[in-house]
C-alpha positions as CSV (number, residue, x, y, z in Angstrom):
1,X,0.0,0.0,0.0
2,X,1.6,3.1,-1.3
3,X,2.1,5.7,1.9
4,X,0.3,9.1,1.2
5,X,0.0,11.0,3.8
6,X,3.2,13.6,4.4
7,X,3.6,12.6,8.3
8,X,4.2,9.4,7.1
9,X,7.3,10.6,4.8
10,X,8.6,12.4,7.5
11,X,8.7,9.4,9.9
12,X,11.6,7.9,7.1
13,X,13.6,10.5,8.4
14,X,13.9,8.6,11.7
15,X,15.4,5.5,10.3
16,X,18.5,7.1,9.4
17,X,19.0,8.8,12.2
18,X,18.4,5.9,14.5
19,X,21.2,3.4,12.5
20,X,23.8,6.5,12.7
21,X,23.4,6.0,16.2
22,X,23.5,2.0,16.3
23,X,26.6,3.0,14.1
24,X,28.6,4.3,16.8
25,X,28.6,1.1,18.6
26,X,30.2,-1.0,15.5
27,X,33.7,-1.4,15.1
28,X,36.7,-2.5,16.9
29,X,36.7,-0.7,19.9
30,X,33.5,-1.2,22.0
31,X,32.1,1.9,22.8
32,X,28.7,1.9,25.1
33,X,25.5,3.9,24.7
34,X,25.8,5.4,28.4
35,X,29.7,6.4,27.3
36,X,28.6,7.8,23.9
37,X,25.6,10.0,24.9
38,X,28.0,11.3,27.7
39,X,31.1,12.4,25.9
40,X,28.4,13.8,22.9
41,X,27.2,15.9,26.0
42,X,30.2,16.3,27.3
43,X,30.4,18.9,24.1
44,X,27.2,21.2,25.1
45,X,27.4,20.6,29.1
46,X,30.2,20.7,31.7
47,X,30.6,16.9,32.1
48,X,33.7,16.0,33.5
49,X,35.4,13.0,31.6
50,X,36.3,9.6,33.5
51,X,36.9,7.7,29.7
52,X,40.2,7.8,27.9
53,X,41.3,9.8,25.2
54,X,41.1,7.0,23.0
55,X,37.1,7.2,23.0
56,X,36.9,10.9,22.2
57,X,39.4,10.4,19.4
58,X,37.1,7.4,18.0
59,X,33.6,9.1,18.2
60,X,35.1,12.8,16.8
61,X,37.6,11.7,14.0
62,X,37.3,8.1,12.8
63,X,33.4,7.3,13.1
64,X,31.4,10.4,13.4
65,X,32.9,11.9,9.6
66,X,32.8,8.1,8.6
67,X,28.5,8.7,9.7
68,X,27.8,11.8,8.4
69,X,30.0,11.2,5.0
70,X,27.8,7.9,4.4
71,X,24.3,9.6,4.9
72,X,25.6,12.6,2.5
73,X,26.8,10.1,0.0
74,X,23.8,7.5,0.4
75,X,20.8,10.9,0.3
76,X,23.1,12.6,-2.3
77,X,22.7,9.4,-4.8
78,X,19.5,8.5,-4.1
79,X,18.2,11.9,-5.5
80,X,20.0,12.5,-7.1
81,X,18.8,9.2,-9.6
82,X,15.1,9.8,-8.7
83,X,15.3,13.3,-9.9
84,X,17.3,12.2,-13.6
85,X,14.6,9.2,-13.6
86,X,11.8,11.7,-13.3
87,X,13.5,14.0,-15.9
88,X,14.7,11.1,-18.6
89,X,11.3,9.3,-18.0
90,X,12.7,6.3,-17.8
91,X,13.3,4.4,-14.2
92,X,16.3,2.4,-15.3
93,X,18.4,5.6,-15.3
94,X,21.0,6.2,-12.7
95,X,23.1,8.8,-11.8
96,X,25.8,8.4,-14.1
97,X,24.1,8.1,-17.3
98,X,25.9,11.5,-18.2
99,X,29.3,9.9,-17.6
100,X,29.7,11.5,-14.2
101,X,31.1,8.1,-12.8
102,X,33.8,7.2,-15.4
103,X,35.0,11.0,-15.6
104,X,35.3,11.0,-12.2
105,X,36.6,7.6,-12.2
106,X,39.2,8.4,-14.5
107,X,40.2,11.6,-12.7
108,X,41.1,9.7,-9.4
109,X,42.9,7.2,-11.0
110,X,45.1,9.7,-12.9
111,X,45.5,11.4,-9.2
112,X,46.5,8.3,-8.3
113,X,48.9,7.8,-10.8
114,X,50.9,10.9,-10.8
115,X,50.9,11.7,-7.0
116,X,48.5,9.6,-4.8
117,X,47.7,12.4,-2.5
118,X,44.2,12.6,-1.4
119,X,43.5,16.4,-1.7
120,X,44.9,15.4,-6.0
121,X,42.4,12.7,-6.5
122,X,40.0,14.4,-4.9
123,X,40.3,17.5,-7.4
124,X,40.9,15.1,-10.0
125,X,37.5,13.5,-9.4
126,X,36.0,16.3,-9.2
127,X,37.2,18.5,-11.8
128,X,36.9,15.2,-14.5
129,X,33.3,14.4,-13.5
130,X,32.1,17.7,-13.8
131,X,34.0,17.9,-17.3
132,X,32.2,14.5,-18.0
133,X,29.3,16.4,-17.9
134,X,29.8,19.3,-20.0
135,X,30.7,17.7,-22.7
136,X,27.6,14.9,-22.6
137,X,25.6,18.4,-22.4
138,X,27.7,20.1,-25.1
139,X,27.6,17.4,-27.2
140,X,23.7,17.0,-26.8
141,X,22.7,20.4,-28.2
142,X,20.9,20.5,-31.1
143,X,20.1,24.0,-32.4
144,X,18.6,25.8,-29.2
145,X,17.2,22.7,-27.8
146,X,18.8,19.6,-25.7
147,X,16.4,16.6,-26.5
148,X,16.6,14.0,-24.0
149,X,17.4,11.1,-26.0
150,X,20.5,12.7,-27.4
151,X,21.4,14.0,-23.6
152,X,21.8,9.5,-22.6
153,X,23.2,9.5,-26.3
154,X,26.2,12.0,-25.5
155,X,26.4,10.6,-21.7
156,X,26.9,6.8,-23.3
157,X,29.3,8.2,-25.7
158,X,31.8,10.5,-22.8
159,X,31.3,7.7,-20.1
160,X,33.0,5.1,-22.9
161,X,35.6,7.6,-24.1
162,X,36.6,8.2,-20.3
163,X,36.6,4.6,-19.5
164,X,38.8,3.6,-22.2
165,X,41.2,6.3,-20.8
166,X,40.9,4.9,-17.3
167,X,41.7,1.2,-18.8
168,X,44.6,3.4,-20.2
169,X,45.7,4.7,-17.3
170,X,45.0,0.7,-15.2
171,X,47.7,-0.6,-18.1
172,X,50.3,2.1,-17.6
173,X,50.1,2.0,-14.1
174,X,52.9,-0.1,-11.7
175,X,51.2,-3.4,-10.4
176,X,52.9,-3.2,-7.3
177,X,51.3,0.1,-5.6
178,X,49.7,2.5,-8.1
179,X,47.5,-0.2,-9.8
180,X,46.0,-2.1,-6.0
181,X,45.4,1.6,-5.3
182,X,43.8,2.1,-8.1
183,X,41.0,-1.2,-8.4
184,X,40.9,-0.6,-4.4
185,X,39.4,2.9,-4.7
186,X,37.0,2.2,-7.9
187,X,35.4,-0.8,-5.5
188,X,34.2,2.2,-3.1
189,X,35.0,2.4,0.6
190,X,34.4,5.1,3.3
191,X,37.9,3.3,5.3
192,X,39.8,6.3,5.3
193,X,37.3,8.6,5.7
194,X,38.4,11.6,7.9
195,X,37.1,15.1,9.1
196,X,38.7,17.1,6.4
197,X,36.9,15.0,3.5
198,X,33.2,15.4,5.2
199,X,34.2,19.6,5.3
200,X,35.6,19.7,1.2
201,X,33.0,17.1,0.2
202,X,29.6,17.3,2.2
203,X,28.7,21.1,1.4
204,X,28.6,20.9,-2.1
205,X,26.6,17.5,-1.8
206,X,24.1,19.2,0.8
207,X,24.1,22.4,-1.3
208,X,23.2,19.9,-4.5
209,X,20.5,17.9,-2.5
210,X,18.9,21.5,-1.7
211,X,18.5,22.5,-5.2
212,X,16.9,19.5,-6.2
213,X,14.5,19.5,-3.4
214,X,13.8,23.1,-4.4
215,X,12.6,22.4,-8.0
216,X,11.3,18.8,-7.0
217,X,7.4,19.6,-7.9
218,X,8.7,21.0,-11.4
219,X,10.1,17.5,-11.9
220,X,7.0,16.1,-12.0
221,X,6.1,18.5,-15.2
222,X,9.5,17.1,-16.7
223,X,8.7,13.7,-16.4
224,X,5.4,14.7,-18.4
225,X,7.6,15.2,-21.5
226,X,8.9,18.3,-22.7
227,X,6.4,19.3,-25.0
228,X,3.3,19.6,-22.4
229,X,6.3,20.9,-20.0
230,X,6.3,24.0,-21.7
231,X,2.4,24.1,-22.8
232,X,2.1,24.5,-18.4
233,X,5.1,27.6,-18.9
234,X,8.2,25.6,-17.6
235,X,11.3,26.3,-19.1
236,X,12.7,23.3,-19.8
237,X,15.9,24.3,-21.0
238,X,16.4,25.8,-17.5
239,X,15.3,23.5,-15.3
240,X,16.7,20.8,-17.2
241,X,19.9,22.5,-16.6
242,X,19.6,23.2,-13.0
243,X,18.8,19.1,-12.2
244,X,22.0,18.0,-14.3
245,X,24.0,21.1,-12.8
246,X,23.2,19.4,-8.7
247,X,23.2,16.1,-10.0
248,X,26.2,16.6,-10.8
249,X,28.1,17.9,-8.1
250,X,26.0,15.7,-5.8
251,X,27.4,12.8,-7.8
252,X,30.8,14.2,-8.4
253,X,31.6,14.9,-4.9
254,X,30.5,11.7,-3.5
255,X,32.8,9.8,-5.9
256,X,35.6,12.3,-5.2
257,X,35.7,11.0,-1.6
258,X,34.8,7.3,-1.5
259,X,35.1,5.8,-5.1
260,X,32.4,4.5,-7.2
261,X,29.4,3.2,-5.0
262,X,26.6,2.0,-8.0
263,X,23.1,0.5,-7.6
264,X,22.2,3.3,-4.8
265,X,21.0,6.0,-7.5
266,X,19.1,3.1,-9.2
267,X,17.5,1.2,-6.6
268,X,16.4,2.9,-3.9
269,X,14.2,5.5,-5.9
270,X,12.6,2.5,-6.6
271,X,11.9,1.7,-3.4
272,X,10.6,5.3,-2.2
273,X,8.2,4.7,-5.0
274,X,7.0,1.7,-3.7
275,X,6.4,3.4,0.0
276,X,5.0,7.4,-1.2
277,X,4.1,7.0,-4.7
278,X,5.8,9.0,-8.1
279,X,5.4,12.4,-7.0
280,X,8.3,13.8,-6.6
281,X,7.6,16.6,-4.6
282,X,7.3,13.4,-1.8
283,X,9.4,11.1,-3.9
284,X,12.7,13.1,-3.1
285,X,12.5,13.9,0.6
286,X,12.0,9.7,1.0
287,X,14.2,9.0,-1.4
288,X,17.0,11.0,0.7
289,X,16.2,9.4,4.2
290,X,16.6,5.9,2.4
291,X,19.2,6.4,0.7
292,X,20.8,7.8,4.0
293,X,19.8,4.7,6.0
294,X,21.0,2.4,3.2
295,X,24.5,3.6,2.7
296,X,24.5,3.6,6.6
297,X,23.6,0.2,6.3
298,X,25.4,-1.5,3.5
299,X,29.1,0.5,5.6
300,X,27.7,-1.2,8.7
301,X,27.5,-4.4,6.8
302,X,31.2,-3.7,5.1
303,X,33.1,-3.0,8.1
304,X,31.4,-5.9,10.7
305,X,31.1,-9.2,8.3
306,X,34.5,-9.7,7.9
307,X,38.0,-9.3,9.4
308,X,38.9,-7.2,6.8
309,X,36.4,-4.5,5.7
310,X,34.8,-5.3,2.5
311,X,34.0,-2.3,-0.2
312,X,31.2,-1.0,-0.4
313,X,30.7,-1.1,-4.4
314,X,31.0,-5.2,-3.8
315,X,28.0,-5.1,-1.0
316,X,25.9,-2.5,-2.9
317,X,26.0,-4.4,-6.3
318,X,25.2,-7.5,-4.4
319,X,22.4,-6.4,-2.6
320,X,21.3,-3.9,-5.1
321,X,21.2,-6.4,-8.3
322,X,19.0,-9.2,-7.0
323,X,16.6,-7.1,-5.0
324,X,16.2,-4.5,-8.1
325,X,15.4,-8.1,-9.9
326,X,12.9,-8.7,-7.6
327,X,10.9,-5.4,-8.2
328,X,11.4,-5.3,-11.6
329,X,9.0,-8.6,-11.2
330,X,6.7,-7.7,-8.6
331,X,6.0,-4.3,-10.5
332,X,5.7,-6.1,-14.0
333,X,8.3,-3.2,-14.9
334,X,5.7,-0.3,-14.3
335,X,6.9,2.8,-12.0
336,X,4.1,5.2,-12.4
């Protein structure tokens, strides 16, 4: 039974805030909910502290970015693939069907390559996704118009020229460091995720996810088609624009920092469909929490099952493939 009623969406929000603090408790070093909720206070009121230093340095730098990076990264897909499947009309699109991934994908692996320091891949990442995109847009203009078939025509065509150059850049690479670093970070992992990555990566993700929440009732219009799009007075040039220009850096960012994490942008719109229904003006708002509380899951999953912590892109295809399988088939492959 599709949920209608906005109270209900807001109680998603819940979820993800309940597993980041479940979250807190997983790992290595055992941490309690009485010492967790006292050295969080500890920060507002004048507790004084009777744990080790070692807690403090736990919660603050290792698992609280680690939290807060995941939720970005998990909302920042999720709508960031409900809003393109609203505007391309078609539910089997994802987040990188403008070739945001493999420019981005390339870009870190060519930081890699010719330094290996974060704050290079990062800007790599970025500056290759976003160029990814311009040219898939560039490329998709005809006359004064950008029709949306030849917008996943030029994304197919950029995404396969910039993964040939990534193979390029796997086969020049030295199989004894640069190349493990390389297939490690394209398999996706929040591991080394610190404080300074949530500050250069989570604003432009929030400020992304804002913009698309802004125009989300216009969406609807888009996923109309163009033509009666603009018979109700929406400029669809412009709005178009402004979905592929936060896609984008929502997208962008979150690949910058953690690698390439797939299936999130695909399913999980899916799923808020199945719980609120295709408007998107609800559709996005449950589309962030879950893809918040998935990411936050699927990390909890990677760094507890095993020894050694598993990536997420492994997890997320695993999950993700099957159960997008399974609603393909109970749905008959109908998503209005």
């Amino acid at each position: 039974m599709t949920i209608k009623r906005k109270p209900a969406v807001a109680l998603l929000f819940l979820l993800p805030i309940a597993l980041a603090f479940l979250s807190f408790f997983l790992g290595r070093y055992p941490i309690t909910p009485l010492t967790l909720i006292r050295v969080l206070a500890s920060r507002v009121f004048p507790i004084e502290p009777d744990w080790p230093d070692t807690v403090e340095t736990v919660i603050f730098n290792i698992r609280l970015p680690r939290i807060l990076l995941g939720m970005c990264i998990g909302a920042g897909l999720a709508v960031s693939g409900a809003a393109f499947q609203g505007m391309f009309q078609n539910p089997l699109v994802s987040p990188d069907i403008l070739g945001v991934t493999a420019g981005a994908g390339f870009g870190a692996a060519l930081g890699i390559l010719l330094s290996g320091n974060s704050v290079t891949i990062q800007l790599f990442a970025l500056s290759f996704g976003i160029l990814a995109v311009a040219l898939s847009y560039i490329i998709s203009r005809v006359y004064k118009t950008t029709p949306t078939l030849m917008l996943v025509l030029s994304g197919m065509v950029v995404g396969s020229i910039f993964s040939a150059l990534l193979s390029l850049v796997k086969y020049v690479a030295d199989p004894n460091q640069k190349l493990p670093a390389i297939v490690f970070w394209l398999m996706g992992s929040l591991a080394a995720t610190s404080k300074r990555d949530l500050v250069t990566a989570a604003p432009p993700m929030i400020l992304g996810m804002l913009g698309l929440l802004s125009v989300r009732w216009r969406i609807n219009l888009l996923s109309m088609g163009d033509e009666a799009a603009r018979s109700l007075g929406v400029k669809t040039e412009l709005l178009k624009g402004i979905v592929i220009v936060c896609c984008t850096t929502v997208t962008a960012s979150a690949v910058s920092v953690c690698g390439i994490i797939g299936w999130v942008g695909l399913v999980i719109p899916h799923v808020g469909r199945m719980l609120v229904g295709p408007d998107h003006k609800i559709l996005l708002p449950a589309s962030l929490a879950l893809g918040a509380s998935y990411l936050l899951l699927i990390d909890n999953l990677a760094r507890t099952l095993t020894s050694a912590e598993i990536p997420l892109g492994i997890l997320t295809a695993i999950v993700g493939a099957p159960f997008f399988a399974f609603m393909l088939r109970k749905t008959q492959g109908g998503w209005q």
